[in-house]
C-alpha positions, -999 to +999 in steps of 0.1 A: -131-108+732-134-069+723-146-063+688-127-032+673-150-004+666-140+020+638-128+051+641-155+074+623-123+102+627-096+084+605-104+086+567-088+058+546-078+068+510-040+078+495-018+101+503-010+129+484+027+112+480+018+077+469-004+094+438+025+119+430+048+078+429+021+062+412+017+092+384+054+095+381+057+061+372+030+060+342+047+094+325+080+071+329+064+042+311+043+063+288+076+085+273+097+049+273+064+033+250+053+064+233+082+059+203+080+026+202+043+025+195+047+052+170+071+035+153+052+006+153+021+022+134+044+037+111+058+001+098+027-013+100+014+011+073+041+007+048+038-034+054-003-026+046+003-004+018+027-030+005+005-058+012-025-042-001-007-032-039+002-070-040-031-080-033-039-059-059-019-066-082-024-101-079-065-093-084-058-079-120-038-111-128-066-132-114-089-116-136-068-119-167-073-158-161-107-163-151-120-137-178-098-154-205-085-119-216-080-113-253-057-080-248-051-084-211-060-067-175-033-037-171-022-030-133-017+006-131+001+030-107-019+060-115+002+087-096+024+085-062+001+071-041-029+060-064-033+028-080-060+004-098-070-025-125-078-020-161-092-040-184-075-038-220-101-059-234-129-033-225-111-004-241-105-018-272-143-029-271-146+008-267-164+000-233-155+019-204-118+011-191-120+020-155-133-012-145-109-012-111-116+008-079-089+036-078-074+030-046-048+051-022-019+039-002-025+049+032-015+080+044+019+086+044+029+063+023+043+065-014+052+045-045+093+054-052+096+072-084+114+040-107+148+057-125+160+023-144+157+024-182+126-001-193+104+015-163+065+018-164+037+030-150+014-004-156+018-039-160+003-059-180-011-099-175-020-124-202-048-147-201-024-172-186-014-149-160+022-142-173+031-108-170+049-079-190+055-040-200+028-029-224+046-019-256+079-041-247+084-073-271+053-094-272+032-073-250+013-055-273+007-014-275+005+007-249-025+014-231-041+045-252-057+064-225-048+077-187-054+055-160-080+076-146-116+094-151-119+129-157-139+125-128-110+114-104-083+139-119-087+158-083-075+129-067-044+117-090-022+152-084+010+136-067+033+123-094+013+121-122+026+107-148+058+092-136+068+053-141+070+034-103+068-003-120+107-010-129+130-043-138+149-056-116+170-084-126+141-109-142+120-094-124+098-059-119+096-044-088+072-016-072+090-001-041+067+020-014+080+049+010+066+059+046+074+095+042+080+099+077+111+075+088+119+063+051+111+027+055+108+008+023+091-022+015+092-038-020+065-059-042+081-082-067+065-090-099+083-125-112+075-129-154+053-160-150+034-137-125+040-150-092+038-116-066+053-112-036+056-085-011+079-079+014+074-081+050 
């Protein structure tokens, strides 16, 4: 029995066709995922920004209970995409009101200007978590200051001042933008305080 010796002339390796195949088909694949993937990340940031104002939200009502608030805890939408707790009882204490991190949506993302008459720009929790518009029938006043620091008045420049928290039916919802592809997602605000936000 002959054993087959190697050639040492033949080189093994791939032709110059098979990697011009084998390229082809990944710039196929990549241009057919590409848009798909991109619009994945783009939901998945309004669903976060959503997700993360509910979770915040329901933070400053958690705090009105376990603190036993006097006044209340205020969720405030600082401008269009800025937004944080504040503790009512602290400012009428004359203590320091910006108790909450200000946070951001992410990038990309904005809180939808609110049109409908009884809008706001905070809402308000009593100590047994129930919620309502400072300065609406048995809510108490307004909140007397802004909603930010001199400090942080670089930061709060996009839609200052304008009210994002607005009724809707017995309800209040904040609704949030992806400025890109116009996908909305809304956070519901129910009056005994049960949040929600939508997937």
């Amino acid at each position: 029995m002959r054993n087959k010796v190697p050639n040492p002339n033949r080189e093994s390796g791939f032709s110059l066709i098979e990697l011009l195949a084998v390229v082809t088909i990944i710039a196929i694949m990549a241009a057919v995922a590409l848009p798909n993937i991109g619009g994945y990340i783009r939901n998945y940031k309004i669903k976060g920004g959503a997700q993360q104002v509910a979770g915040e939200i329901q933070q400053a009502r958690m705090k009105a209970i376990t603190q036993n608030v006097n006044t209340g805890i205020t969720f405030a939408i600082v401008d269009g995409d800025s937004y944080r707790w504040v503790s009512d009882d602290a400012q009428a204490r004359g203590d320091n009101p910006y108790v909450g991190t200000l946070y951001d949506l992410p990038s990309g993302v904005r809180f939808v200007a609110a049109t409908a008459a009884g809008s706001s720009a905070a809402l308000r929790f009593s100590r047994l978590g129930a919620a309502c518009i400072p300065a609406s029938a048995n809510c108490g006043t307004a909140f007397p200051v802004n909603f930010y620091a001199a400090t942080e008045a670089a930061r709060v420049t996009t839609g200052a001042g304008a009210n994002y928290i607005e009724p809707f039916g017995t309800t209040w919802r904040v609704r949030l933008r992806e400025q890109f592809t116009g996908l909305e997602r809304t956070v519901r605000i129910e009056p005994g305080g049960r949040i929600s936000a939508q997937q």
